[in-house]
C-alpha angles and dihedrals in degrees: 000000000000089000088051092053087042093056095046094040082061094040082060098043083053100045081050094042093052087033095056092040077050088061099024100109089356088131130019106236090057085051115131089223112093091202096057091045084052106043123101094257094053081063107044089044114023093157091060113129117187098204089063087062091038091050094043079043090056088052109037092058097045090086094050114070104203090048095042095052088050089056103046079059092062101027098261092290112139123253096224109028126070132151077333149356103299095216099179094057089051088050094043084044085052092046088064103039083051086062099061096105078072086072095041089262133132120237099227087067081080106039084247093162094040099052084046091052083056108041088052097047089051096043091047094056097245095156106042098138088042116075095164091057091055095055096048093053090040088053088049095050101053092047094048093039094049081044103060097030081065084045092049100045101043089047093052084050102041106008136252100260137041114242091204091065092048104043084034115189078000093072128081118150115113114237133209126252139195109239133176088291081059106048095041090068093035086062087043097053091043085058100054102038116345088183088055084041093053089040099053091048095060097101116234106196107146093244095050091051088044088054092040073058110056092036086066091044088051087052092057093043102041089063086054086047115167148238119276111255084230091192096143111196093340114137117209117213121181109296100015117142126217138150082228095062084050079063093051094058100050087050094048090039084056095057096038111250090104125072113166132201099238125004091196103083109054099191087069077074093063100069128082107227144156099274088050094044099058093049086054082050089050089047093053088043091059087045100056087245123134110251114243137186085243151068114225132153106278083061089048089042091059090034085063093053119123128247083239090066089073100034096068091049099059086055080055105049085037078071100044091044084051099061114091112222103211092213112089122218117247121226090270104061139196122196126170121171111201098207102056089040080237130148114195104183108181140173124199100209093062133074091210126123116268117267102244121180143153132250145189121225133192135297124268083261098049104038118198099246112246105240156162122223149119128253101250094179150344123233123210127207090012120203111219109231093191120222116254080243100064099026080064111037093033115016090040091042099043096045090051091057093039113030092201093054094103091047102046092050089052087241128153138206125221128180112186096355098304119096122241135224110243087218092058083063121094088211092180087072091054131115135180087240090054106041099108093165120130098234117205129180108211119226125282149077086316103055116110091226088059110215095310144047131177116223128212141164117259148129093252113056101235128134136171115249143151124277141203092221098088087165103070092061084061093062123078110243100051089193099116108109116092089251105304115114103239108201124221099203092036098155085045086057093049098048077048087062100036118092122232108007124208134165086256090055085051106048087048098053090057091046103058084050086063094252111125118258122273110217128059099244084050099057081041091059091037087052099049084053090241101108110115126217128232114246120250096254119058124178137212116245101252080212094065105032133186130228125205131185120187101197140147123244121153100190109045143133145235120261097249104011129090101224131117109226122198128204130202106252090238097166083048089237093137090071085048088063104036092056085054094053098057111107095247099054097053 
């Protein structure tokens, strides 16, 4: 009998001991925590029991499988709300989300205005006399502010958009993705501290914080703006006066790359001087244009430009500089950005300057594929094997208008593996359709390929290489290949990818591209008839690799220099990425 009592006398203990953990926090007001009981939203909302939302939270996200993944991970308790709404970690959440515009965002990608709506009507005491309103909006918030702070954070970390469905069959650099490793720590980290989460996302690349930069300096100015140099067709030369180059300092004064002497007088600024001169020179410099000893339109033209103008490129670039490339660089590195006609090629294990040339892309019709990739060789002396493209809409069109085209660029024609004579050719008869001929351009100074190409792996057959044409590096827009990179400094670049490199080296490689050696032990041996040449093929030591990236920014910097530097979009993919960016579209 007394074990009996003493079993039901437990069984008691234990129903008033669950009983009382059921009611322990149940409402606010009957919290331990003397800050809850005292804070704003214990009395607005005594009543409030967060197991009520816990339990409508369980439920509601059930049926969404990324939410519902981030809250199994914390038990389905909510991230911003505790005892009670914590409202300093919201405001501190909207703050940030406020700022987007600093990464070239709109606000309205995140809900901003909506979490804000919430958090307001829920911190003012709206609805006092409605606690099932409470709980609903409470119940949205958390769900849309859990949901763009993932959003936020992936997308700082990956990017918004997907290059791949922009560029489309031009793009071939493998990104980087967040995937369920990802996730899993996202969701941890949002957990433990979602602020510290949104903070540590934020990239901070130089280049993406000199950008951040100069996006807060264009604000400013662009509220000052400033008056169209309306010149029309007028050319300026050293010393000319005009009221319009007046017009040309104070915009350059405005942005900086003009200082003048005395701002009192304001006829000194009429006068295109040296000074002036060399700011217009700065102007054209940031803008990827050649500098010149004179102002014509195309300056003024970029000098009319918005500040919205660049503006919008550094939201662009922001993206581009968001998106994470999975291949990592070697310590000899290749970079060519298509946009600014620049080739950077570096190497981390030397203290040398980096190689920096210029380049010409392809047209606009035959735009230079975007890739990932590593030099695998270099081939001297390169014959020319022409694509059936251009063998049937140029060489059969050209040959038919000059009959001595093949011949003088040292071109030839085969047909099954034997070659053909071009006079045995009614040319007359021929039509682009129709002209089935293998068409070669033997080696030499001639070759459009120049004396050297570099060769690399990729799905597009493309390769940098040298060119005959020197002009070309001297215009402007540089996109003028049908789709190959051609290389200003191209010896520069092989002596870049040869290890190691010596005058001998040197003076052989030159040598064997028919140029006279460089050094004076060099024209002894070459003299002596004892100086060797290098074979055609060189390849690159698979100890020492070297990385290249063919890729499009038009707002970038110089590896170890502090400028911003702006390109021309002349592939028009900025407006590709803009359109994605806006907040309906992702």
């Amino acid at each position: 009998m007394k074990y009996i009592l003493r079993i039901s006398f437990l069984l008691i203990l234990c129903f008033s001991i669950v009983c009382c953990k059921k009611k322990e926090h149940t409402k606010v007001s009957e919290s331990g925590k003397k800050e809850v009981v005292r804070s704003k939203f214990a009395k607005n909302y005594p009543e409030f029991d967060s197991k009520i939302l816990r339990e409508s939270l369980m439920n509601k996200v059930s049926l969404d499988s990324a939410l519902n993944h981030m809250y199994t991970v914390t038990e389905y308790n909510p991230v911003w709300i505790h005892d009670t709404l914590d409202t300093k970690r919201l405001y501190k959440f909207i703050d940030i989300l406020s700022h987007a515009e600093d990464h070239g965002l709109s606000t309205e990608l995140f809900s901003t205005a909506d979490i804000k709506s919430m958090t307001d009507a829920i911190d003012s005491g709206m609805y006092i006399n409605n606690l099932d309103t409470v709980y609903k909006i409470i119940l949205d918030l958390e769900q849309t502010s859990t949901r763009s702070a993932i959003k936020y954070i992936t997308g700082m970390k990956y990017g918004f958009v997907n290059p791949k469905d922009l560029y489309k069959k031009n793009y071939d650099i493998t990104l980087a993705k967040p995937d369920s490793v990802f996730y899993t720590e996202l969701y941890k980290e949002l957990k433990k501290d979602p602020i510290a989460a949104l903070l540590n996302s934020q990239p901070q690349e130089e280049v993406y914080l000199k950008l951040q930069e100069e996006y807060k300096s264009l604000v400013n100015k662009k509220e000052k703006g400033f008056q169209e140099i309306a010149s029309g067709e007028a050319t300026y030369k050293l010393g000319d006066k005009s009221k319009h180059i007046k017009t040309i300092a104070d915009r350059l004064m405005l942005t900086g790359e003009y200082a003048p002497d005395s701002l009192s007088n304001d006829s000194l600024h009429e006068k295109l001087d040296e000074k002036l001169l060399a700011a217009i020179n700065a102007f054209r410099k940031k803008n990827s244009y050649p500098e010149e000893k004179e102002v014509g339109k195309l300056t003024v033209t970029a000098l009319n430009r918005p500040f919205d103008y660049y503006m919008a490129k550094i939201r662009v670039n922001m993206e581009r500089y968001r998106w994470r490339r999975t291949k990592k660089k070697h310590n000899k590195h290749i970079e060519v950005n298509v946009a600014s006609f620049m080739l950077v090629a570096t190497d981390a294990n030397s203290d040398t300057l980096p190689l920096i040339s210029r380049v010409c892309v392809g047209s606009v019709r035959n735009k230079t594929p975007l890739l990932q990739s590593d030099i695998s060789y270099m081939n001297l002396n390169p014959y020319w094997n022409v694509p059936t493209s251009i063998a049937q809409k140029e060489v059969a069109v050209l040959q038919k208008r000059d009959p001595t085209y093949i011949k003088r660029n040292n071109m030839k024609l085969y047909k099954g593996g034997k070659e053909v004579d071009v006079s045995s050719i009614d040319w007359k008869e021929v039509t682009p359709s129709k002209f089935h001929y293998i068409v070669k351009q033997n080696p030499g100074a001639g070759n459009s390929l120049g004396l050297v190409k570099f060769m690399f792996n990729n799905a597009f057959s493309v390769y940098l290489h040298d060119t005959p044409s020197k002009a070309a590096f001297n215009r402007k827009n540089r996109a003028v290949s049908h789709g190959c990179v051609r290389v200003q400094r191209p010896f520069d670049l092989a002596f870049f990818c040869s290890s190691p490199v010596e005058e001998a080296y040197k003076d052989q490689f030159y040598y064997s591209i028919n140029k006279p050696p460089v050094s004076e032990e060099g024209k002894k041996l070459l003299k002596a008839n004892k100086l060797k040449k290098l074979p055609d093929i060189i390849n690159i030591d698979k100890d020492n690799p070297i990385s290249l990236f063919i890729d499009y920014y038009t707002a970038y910097m110089f590896p170890e220099d502090q400028n911003l530097y702006y390109a021309d979009d002349i592939y028009d993919y900025d407006g590709l990425i803009l359109d994605a960016l806006n907040p309906q579209n992702i």
